[in-house]
C-alpha positions in Angstrom: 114.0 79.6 105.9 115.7 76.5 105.6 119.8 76.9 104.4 119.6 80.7 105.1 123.2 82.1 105.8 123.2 85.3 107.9 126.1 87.2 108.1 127.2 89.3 111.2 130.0 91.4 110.9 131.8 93.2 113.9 130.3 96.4 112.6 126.9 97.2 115.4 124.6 98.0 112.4 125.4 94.5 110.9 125.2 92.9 114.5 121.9 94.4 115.1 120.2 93.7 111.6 121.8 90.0 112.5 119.8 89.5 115.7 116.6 91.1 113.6 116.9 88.3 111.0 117.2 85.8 113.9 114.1 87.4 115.8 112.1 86.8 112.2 113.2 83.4 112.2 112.2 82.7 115.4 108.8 84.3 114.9 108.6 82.5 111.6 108.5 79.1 113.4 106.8 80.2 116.4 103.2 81.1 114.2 104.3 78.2 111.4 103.9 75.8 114.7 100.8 78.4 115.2 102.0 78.9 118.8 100.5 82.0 120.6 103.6 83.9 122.0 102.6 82.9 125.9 102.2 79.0 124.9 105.9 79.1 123.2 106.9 81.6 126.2 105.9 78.7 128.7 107.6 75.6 126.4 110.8 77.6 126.5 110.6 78.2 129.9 111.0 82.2 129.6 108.8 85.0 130.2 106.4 86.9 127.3 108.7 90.0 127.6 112.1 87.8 126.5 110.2 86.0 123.7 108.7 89.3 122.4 112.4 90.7 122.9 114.1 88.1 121.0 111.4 88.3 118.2 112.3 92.0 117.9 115.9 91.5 117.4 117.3 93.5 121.0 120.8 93.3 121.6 119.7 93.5 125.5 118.6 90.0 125.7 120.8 87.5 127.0 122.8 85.2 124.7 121.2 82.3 126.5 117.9 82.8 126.1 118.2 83.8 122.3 120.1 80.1 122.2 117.0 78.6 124.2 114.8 80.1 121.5 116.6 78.8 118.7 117.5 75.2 119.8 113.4 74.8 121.0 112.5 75.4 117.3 115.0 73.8 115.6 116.9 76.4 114.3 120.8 75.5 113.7 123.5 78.2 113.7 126.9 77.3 112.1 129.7 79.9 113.1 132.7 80.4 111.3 135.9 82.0 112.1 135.9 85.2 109.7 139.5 85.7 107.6 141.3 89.0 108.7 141.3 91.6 106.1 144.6 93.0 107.9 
């Protein structure tokens, strides 16, 4: 997954398939690093339920914790300022 440019628009279907593809990610390293969900739960320092949340892609989990999850496996987000279309 490595160079993997995901694209979220301000549009809620593009915004959830977004935090999907992050979720997969996530998962990806999590069972790559052959981590049972509780065990990576526990070196995050968040519950089961988030982990399985974030893995899932829903929008109801706090932006922190889906940060957590990303930074503990290594996974680097670059943001860019979109160009207005207006």
């Amino acid at each position: 997954m490595k160079g993997k440019q995901i694209v979220i628009a301000d549009k809620p279907n593009h915004i959830q398939a977004g935090l999907v593809e992050l979720g997969q990610m996530v998962r990806h390293c999590r069972t790559k690093n052959r981590l049972k969900i509780k065990d990576a739960a526990d070196l995050l320092g968040m519950s089961v339920t988030t982990l399985i949340r974030i893995e899932k892609g829903d929008q109801g989990v706090s932006s922190g914790n889906l940060f957590k999850a990303l930074q503990g496996f290594g996974i680097r987000l670059d943001i860019h300022e979109s160009e207005s279309t207006s």
